[in-house]
N, CA, C and O of each residue as an XYZ file, in Angstrom:
788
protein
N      37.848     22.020    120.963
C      37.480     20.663    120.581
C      37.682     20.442    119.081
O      38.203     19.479    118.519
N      37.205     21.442    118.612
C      37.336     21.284    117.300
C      38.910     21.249    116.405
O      39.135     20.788    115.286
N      39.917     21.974    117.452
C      41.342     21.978    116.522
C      41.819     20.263    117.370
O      42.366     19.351    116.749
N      41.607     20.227    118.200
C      41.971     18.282    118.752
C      41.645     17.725    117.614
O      42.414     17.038    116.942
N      40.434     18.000    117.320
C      39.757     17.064    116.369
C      39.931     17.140    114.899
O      39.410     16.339    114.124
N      41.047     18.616    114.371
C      41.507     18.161    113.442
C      43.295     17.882    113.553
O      43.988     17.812    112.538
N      43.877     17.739    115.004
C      44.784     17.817    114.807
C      44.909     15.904    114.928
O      45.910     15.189    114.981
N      43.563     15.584    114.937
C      44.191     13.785    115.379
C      43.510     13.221    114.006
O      43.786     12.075    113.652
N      42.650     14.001    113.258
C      42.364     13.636    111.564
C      43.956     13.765    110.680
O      44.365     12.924    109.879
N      44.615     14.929    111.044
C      45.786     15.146    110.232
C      46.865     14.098    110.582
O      47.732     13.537    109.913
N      46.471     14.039    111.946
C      47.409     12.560    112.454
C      47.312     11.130    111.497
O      48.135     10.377    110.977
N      45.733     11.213    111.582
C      45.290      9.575    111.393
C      45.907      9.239    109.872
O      46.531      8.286    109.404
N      45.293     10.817    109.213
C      46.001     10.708    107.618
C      47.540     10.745    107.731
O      48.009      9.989    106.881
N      48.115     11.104    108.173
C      49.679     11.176    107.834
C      50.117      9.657    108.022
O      50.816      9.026    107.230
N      49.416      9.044    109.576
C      49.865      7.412    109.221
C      49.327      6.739    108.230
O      50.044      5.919    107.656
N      48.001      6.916    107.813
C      47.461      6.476    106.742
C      48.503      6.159    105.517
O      48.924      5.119    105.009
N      48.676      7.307    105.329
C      49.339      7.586    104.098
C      50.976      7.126    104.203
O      51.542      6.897    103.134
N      51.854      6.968    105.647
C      52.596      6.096    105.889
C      52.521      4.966    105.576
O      53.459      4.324    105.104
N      51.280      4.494    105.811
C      51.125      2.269    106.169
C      50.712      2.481    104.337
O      50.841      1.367    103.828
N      50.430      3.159    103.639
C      50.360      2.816    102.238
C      51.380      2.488    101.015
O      51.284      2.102     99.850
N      52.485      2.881    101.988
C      53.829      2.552    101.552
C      54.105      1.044    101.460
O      54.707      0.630    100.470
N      53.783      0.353    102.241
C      53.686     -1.166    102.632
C      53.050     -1.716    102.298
O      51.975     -1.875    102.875
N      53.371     -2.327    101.150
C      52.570     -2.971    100.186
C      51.200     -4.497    100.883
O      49.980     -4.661    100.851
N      52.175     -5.107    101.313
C      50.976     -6.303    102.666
C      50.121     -5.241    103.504
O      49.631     -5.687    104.541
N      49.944     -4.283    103.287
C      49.107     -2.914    104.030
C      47.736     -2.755    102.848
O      46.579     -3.169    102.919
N      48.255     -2.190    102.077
C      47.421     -2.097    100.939
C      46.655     -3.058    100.460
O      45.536     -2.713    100.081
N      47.067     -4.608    100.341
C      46.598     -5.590     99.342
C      46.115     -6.319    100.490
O      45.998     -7.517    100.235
N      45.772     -5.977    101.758
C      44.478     -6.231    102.746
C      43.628     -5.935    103.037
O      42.650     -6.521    103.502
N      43.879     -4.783    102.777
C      42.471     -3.491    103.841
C      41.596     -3.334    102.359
O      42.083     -3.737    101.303
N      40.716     -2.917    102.409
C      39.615     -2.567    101.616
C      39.632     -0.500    101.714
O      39.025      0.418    102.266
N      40.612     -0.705    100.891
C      41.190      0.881    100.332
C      39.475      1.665    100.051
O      39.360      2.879    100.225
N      38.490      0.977     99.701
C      37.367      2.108     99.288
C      36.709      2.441    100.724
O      35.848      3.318    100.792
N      37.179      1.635    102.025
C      36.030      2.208    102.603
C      37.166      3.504    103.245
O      36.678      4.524    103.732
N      38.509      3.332    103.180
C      39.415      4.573    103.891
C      38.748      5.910    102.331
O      38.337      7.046    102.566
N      38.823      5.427    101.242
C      38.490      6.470    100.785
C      36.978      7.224    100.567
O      36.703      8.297    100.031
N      36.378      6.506    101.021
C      35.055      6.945    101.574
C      34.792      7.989    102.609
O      34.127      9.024    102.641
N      35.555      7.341    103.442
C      35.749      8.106    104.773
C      36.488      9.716    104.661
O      36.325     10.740    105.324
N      37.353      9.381    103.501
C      38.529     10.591    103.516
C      37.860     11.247    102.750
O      38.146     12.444    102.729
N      36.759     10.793    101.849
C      36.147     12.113    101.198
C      35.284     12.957    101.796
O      34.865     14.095    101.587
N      35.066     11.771    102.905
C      33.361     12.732    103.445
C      34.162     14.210    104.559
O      33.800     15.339    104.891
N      35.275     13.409    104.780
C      36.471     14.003    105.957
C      36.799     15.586    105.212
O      36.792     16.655    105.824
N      37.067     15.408    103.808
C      37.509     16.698    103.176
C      36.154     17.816    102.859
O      36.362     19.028    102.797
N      35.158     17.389    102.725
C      33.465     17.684    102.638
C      33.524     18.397    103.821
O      33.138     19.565    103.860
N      34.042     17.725    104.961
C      33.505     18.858    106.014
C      33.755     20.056    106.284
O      34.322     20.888    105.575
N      33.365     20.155    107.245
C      33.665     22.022    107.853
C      35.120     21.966    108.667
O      35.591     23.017    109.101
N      35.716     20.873    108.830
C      36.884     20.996    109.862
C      37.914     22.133    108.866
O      37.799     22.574    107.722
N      38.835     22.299    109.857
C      39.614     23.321    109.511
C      41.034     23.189    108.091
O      41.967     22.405    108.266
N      40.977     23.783    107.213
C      41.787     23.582    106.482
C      43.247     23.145    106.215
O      43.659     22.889    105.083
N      44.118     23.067    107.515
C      44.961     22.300    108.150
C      45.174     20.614    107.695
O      45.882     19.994    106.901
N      43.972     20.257    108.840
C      43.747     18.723    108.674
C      43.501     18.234    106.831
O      43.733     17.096    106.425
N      43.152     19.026    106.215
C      42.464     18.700    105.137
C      43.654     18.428    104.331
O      43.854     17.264    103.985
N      44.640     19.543    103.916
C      45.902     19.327    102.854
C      46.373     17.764    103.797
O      46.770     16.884    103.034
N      46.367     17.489    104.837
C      46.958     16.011    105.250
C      45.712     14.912    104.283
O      45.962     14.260    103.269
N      44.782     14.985    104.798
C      43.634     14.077    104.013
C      43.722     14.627    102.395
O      42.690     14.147    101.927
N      44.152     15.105    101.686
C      44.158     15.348    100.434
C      44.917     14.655    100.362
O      44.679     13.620     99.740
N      46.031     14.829    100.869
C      47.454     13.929    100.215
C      47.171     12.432    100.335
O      47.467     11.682     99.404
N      46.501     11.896    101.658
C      46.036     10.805    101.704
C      45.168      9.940    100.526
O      45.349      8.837    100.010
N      44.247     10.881    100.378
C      43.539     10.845     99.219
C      44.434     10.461     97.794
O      44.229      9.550     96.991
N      45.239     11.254     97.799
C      45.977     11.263     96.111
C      47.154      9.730     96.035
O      47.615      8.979     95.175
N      47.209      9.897     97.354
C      48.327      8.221     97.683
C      47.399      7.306     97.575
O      47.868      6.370     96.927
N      45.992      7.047     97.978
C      44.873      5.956     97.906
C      44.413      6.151     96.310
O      43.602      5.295     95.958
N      44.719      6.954     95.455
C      44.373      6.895     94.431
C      45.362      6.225     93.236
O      45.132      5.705     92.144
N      46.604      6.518     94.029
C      47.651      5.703     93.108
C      48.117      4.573     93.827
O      49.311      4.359     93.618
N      47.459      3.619     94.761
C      47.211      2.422     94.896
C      46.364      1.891     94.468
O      46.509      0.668     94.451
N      44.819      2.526     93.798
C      44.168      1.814     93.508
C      42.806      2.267     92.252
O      42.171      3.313     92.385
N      42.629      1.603     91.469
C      41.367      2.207     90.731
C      40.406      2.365     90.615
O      39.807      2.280     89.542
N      39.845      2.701     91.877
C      38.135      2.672     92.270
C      37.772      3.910     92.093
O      36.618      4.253     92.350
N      38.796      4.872     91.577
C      38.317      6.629     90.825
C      37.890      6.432     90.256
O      36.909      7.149     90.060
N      38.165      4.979     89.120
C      37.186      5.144     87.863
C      36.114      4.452     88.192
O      35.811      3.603     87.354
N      35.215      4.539     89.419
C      34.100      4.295     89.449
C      32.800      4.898     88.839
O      32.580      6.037     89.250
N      31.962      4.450     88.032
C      31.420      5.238     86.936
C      30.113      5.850     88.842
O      29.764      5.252     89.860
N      29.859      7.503     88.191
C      29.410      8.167     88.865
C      30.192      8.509     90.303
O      29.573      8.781     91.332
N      31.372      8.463     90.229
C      32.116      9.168     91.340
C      33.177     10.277     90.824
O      33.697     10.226     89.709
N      33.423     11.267     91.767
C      33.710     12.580     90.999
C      35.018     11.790     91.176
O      35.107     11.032     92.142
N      36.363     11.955     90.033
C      37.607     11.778     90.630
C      38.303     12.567     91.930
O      38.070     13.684     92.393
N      39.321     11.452     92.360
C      39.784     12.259     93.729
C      40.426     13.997     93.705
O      40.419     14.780     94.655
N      41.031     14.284     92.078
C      41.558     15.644     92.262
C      40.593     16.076     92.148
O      39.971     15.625     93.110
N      40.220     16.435     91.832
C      38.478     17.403     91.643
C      37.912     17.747     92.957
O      37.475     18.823     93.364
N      38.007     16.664     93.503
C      37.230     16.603     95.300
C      38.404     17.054     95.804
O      38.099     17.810     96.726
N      39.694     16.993     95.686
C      40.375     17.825     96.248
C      41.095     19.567     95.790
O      41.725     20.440     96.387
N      40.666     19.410     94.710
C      40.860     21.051     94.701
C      39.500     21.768     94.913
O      39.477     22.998     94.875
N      38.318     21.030     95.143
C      36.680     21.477     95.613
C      36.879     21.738     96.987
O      36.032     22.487     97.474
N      37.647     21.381     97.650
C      36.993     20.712     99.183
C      38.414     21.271    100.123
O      38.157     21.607    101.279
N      39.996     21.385     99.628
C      41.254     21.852    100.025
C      41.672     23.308     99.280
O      41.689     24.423     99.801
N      42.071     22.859     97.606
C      42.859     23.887     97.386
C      42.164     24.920     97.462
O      42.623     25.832     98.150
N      40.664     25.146     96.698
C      40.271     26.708     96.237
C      40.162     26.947     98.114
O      41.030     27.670     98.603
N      38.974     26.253     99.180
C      39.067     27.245    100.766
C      40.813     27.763    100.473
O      40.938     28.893    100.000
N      41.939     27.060    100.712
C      43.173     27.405    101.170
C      43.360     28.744    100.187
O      43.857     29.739    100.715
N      43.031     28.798     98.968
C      43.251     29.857     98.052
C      42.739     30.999     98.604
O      43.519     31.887     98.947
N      41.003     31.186     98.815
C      40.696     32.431     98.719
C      41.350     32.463    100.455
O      41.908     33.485    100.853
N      41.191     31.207    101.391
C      41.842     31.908    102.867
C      42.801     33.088    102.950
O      42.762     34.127    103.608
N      43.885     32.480    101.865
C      45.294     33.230    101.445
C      44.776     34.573    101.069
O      44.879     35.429    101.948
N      44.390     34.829    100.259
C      43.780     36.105     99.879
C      43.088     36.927    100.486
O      43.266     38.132    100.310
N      41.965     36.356    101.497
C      41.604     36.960    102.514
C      42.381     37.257    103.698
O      42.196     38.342    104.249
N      43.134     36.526    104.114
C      43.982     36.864    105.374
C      45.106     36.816    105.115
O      45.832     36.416    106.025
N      45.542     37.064    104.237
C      47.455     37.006    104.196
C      47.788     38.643    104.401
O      47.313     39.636    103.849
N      48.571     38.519    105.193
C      48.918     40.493    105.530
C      49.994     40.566    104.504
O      50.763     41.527    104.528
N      50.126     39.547    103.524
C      51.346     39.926    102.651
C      50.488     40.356    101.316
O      49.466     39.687    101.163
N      50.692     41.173    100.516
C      50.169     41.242     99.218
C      50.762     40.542     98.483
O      50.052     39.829     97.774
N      51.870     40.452     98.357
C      52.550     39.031     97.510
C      52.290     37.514     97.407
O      52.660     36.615     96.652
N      51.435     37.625     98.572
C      50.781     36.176     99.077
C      49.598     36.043     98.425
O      49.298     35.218     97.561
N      48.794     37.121     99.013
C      47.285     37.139     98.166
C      47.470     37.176     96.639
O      46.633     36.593     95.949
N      48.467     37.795     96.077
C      48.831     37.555     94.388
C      49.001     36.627     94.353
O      47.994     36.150     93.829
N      49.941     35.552     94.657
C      50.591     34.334     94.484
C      49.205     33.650     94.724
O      49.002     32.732     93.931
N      48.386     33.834     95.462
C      46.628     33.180     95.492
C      46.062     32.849     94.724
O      45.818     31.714     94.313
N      45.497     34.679     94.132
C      45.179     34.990     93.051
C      45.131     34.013     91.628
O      44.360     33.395     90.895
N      46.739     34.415     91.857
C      47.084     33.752     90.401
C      46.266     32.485     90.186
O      45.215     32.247     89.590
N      47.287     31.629     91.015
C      46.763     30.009     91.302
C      45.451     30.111     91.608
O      45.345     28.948     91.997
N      44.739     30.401     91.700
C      43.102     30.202     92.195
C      42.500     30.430     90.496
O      41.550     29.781     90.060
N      42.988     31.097     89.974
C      42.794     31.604     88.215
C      42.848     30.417     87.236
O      42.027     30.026     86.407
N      44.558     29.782     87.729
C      44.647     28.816     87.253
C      43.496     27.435     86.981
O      43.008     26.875     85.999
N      43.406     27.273     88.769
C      42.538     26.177     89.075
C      41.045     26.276     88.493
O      40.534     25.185     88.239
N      40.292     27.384     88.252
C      39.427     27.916     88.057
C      39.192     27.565     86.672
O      38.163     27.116     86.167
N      40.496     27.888     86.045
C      40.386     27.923     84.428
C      40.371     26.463     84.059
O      39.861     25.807     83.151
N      41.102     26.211     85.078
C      40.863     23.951     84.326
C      39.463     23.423     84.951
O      39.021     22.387     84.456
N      38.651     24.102     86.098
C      37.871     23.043     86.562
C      36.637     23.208     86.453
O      35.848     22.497     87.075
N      36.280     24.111     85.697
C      34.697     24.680     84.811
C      33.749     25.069     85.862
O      33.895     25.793     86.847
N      32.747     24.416     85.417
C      31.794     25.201     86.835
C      31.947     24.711     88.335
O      31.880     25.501     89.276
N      32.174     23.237     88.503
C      32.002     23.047     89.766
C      33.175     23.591     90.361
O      33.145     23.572     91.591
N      34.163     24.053     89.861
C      35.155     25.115     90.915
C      34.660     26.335     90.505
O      34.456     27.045     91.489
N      34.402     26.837     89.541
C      33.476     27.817     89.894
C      32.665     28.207     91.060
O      32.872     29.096     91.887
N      31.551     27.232     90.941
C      31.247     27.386     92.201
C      31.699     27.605     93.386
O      31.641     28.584     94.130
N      32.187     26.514     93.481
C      33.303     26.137     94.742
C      34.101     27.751     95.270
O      34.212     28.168     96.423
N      34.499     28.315     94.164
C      35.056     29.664     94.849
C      34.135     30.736     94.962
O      34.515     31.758     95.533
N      33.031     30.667     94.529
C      32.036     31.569     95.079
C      31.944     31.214     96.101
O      32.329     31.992     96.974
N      31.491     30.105     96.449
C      30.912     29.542     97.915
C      31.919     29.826     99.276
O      31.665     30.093    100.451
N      33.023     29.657     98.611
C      34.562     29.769     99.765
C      34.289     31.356     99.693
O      35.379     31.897     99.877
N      33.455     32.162     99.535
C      33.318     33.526     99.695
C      34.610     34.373     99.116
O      35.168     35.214     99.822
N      35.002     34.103     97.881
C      36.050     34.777     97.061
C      35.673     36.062     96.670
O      36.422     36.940     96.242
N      34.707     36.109     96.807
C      34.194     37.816     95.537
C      34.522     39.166     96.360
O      35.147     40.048     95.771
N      34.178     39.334     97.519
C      34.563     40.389     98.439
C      36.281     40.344     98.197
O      36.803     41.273     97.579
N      36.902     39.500     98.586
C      38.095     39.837     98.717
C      38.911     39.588     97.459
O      40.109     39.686     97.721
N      38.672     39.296     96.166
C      39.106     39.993     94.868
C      38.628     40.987     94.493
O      39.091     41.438     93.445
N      37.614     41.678     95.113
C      37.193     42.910     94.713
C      38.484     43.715     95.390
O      39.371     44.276     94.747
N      38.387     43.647     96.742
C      39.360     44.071     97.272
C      41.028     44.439     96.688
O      41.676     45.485     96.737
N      41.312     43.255     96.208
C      42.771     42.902     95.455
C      42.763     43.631     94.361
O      43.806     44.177     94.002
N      41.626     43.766     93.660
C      41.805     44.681     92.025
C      41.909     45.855     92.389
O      42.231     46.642     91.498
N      41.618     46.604     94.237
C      42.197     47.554     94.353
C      43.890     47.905     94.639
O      44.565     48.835     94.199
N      44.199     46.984     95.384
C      44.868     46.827     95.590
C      46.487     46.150     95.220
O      47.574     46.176     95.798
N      45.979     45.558     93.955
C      47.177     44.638     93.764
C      48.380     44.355     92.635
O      49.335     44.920     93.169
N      48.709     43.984     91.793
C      49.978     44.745     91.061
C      48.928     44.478     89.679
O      47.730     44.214     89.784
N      49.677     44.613     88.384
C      48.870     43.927     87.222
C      48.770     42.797     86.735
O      48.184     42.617     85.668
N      49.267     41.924     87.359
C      49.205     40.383     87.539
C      48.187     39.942     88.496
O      47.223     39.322     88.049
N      48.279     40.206     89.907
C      46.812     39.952     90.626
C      45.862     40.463     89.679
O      45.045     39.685     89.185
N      45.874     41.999     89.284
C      44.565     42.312     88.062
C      43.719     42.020     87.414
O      42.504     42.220     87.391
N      44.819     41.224     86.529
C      44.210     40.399     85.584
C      43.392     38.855     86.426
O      42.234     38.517     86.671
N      44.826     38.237     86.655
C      43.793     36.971     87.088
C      42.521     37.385     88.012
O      41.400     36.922     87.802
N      42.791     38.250     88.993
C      41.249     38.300     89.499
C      40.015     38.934     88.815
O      38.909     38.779     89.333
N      40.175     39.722     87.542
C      39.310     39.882     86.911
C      38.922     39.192     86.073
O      37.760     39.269     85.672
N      39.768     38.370     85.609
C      39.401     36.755     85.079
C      38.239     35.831     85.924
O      37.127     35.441     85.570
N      38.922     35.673     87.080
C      38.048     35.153     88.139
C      36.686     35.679     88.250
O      35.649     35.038     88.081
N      36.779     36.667     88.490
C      35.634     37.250     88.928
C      34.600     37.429     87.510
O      33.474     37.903     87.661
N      35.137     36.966     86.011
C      34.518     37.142     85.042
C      33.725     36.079     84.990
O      32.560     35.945     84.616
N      34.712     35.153     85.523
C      34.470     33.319     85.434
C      32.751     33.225     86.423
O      31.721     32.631     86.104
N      33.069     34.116     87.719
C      31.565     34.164     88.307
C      30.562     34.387     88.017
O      29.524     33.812     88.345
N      30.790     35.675     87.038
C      29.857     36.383     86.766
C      28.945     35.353     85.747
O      27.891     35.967     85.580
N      28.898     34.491     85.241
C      28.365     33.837     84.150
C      27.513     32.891     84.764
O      27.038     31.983     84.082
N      27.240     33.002     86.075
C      26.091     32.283     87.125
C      25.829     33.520     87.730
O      26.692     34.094     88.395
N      24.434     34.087     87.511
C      23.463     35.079     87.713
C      23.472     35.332     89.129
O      23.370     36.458     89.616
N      23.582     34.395     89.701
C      23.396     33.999     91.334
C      24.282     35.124     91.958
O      23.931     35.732     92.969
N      25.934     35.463     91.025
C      26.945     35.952     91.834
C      26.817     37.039     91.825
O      27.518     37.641     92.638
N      26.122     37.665     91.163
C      25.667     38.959     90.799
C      25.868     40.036     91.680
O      26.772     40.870     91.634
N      24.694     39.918     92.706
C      24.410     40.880     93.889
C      25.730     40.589     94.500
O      26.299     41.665     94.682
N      26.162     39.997     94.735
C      27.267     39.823     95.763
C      28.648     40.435     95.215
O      29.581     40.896     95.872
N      28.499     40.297     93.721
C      29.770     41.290     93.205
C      29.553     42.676     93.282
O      30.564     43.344     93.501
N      28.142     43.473     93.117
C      27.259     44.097     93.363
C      27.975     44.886     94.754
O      28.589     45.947     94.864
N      27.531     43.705     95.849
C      27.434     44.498     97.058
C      28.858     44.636     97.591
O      29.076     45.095     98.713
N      29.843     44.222     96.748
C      31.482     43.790     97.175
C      32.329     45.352     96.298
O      33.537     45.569     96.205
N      31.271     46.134     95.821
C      31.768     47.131     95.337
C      32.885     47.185     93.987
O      33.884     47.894     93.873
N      32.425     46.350     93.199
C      32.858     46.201     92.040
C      32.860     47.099     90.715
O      33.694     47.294     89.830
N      31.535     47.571     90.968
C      31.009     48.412     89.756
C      31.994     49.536     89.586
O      32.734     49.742     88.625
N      31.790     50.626     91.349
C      32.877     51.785     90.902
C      34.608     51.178     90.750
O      35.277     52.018     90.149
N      35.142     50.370     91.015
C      36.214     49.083     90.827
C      36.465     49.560     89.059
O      37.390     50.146     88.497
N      35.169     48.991     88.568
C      35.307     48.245     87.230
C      35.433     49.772     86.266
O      36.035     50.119     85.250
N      34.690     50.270     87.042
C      34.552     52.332     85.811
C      35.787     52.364     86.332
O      36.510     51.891     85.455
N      36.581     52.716     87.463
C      37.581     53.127     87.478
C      38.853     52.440     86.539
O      39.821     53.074     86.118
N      38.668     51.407     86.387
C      39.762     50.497     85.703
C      39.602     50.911     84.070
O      40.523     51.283     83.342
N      38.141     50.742     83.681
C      37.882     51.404     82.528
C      38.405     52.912     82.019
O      38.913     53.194     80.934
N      38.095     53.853     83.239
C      38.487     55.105     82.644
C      40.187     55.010     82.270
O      40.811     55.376     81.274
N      40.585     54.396     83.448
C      41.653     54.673     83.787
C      42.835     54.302     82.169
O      43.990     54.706     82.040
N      42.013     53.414     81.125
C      43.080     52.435     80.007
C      43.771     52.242     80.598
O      44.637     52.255     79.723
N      44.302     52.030     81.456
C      44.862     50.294     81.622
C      45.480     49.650     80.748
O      45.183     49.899     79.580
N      46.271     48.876     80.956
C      45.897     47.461     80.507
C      44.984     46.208     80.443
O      44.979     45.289     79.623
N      44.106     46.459     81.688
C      43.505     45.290     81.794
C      41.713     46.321     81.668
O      40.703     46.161     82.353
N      41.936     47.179     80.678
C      40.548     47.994     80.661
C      39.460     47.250     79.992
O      38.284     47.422     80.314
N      39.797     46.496     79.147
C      39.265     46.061     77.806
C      38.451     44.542     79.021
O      37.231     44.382     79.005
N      39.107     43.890     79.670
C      38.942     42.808     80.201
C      37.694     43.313     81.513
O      36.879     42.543     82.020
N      37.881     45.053     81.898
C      37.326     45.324     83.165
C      35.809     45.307     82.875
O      34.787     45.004     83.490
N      36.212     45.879     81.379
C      34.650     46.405     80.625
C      33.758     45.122     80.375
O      32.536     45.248     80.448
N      34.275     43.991     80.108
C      33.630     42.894     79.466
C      33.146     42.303     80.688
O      32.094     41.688     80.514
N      33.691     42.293     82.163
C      33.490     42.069     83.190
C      32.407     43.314     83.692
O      31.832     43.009     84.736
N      32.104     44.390     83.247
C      31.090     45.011     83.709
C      30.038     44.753     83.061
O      28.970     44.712     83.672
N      30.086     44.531     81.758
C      28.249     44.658     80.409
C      28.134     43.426     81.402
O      26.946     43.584     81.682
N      28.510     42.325     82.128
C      27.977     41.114     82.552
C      27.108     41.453     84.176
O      26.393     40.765     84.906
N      27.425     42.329     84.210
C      26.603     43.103     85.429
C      25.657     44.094     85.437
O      25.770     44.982     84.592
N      24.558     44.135     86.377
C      23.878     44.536     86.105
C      23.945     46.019     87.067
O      24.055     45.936     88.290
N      23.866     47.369     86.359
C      24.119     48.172     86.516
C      23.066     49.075     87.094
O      23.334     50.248     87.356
């Protein structure tokens, strides 16, 4: 029930985002209540699929119209790299049987992370990222490395993530990277004094 139900959301958005092309489309309908709808749509739990369709929807209803700059509404990219990109990121990382994939994640999840302060912060704790960059710093070249120890530095600065980096086996992770000098030793260490040992 639940993949019907996002395979006729990804539907509804793809025409959506068709009929927005058509200008006598646009300069009728009352564009805030479709984007109302499409935010609460990306908020949910449906499956990450339907969602990159309602994102895009989203970003086409935003360059028809200027009700983003509604004072006290988050802008539409924000709600969509909260609510699409980071789940699709750490998904990649968690389930990609490619390691080149989960790097290519990595990276970009670093990126996004680094422009969107705390509330993607959050956002990738919550998408349950910390287990499976722990994972990757075992695993992954010196480019995954870094950005996920970036990442995972970026967590550490909300107390909350603590135990969970903790219980994701980070610590012996982080001595090993340390003993080891590295390159990325100096970055492993500054990522450990932030933990509690």
């Amino acid at each position: 029930m639940a993949e019907e139900t996002g395979l006729a959301i990804a539907a509804a958005a793809r025409f959506l985002t068709k009929l927005l092309d058509f200008e006598p489309f646009h300069q009728t309908v009352n564009i805030a209540i479709f984007e109302s709808v499409l935010r609460k749509i990306l908020r949910s739990n449906i499956p990450l699929h339907p969602k990159e369709w309602v994102a895009a929807c989203l970003v086409k209803l935003e360059s028809k119209t200027a009700s983003n700059l509604e004072i006290g509404r988050r802008p539409i990219d924000l709600e969509v790299t909260i609510y699409e990109t980071i789940p699709r990121l750490v998904e990649q990382i968690r389930m990609s049987i490619s390691l080149e994939s989960q790097e290519a994640a990595a990276i970009e999840l670093n990126e996004v992370i680094s422009r969107g302060g705390a509330e993607c912060s959050k956002a990738v704790a919550a998408a349950g990222a910390i287990f499976p960059l722990v994972k990757l710093i075992e695993e992954g070249s010196s480019s995954s490395l870094e950005a996920s120890l970036s990442i995972l530095y970026n967590l550490s600065m909300d107390d909350e993530n603590h135990p969970a980096m903790v219980a994701a086996g980070s610590l012996p992770v982080l001595k090993r990277i340390i003993l080891s000098e590295g390159p990325q030793w100096t970055r492993a260490l500054r990522l450990l004094r932030t933990l509690p040992t």
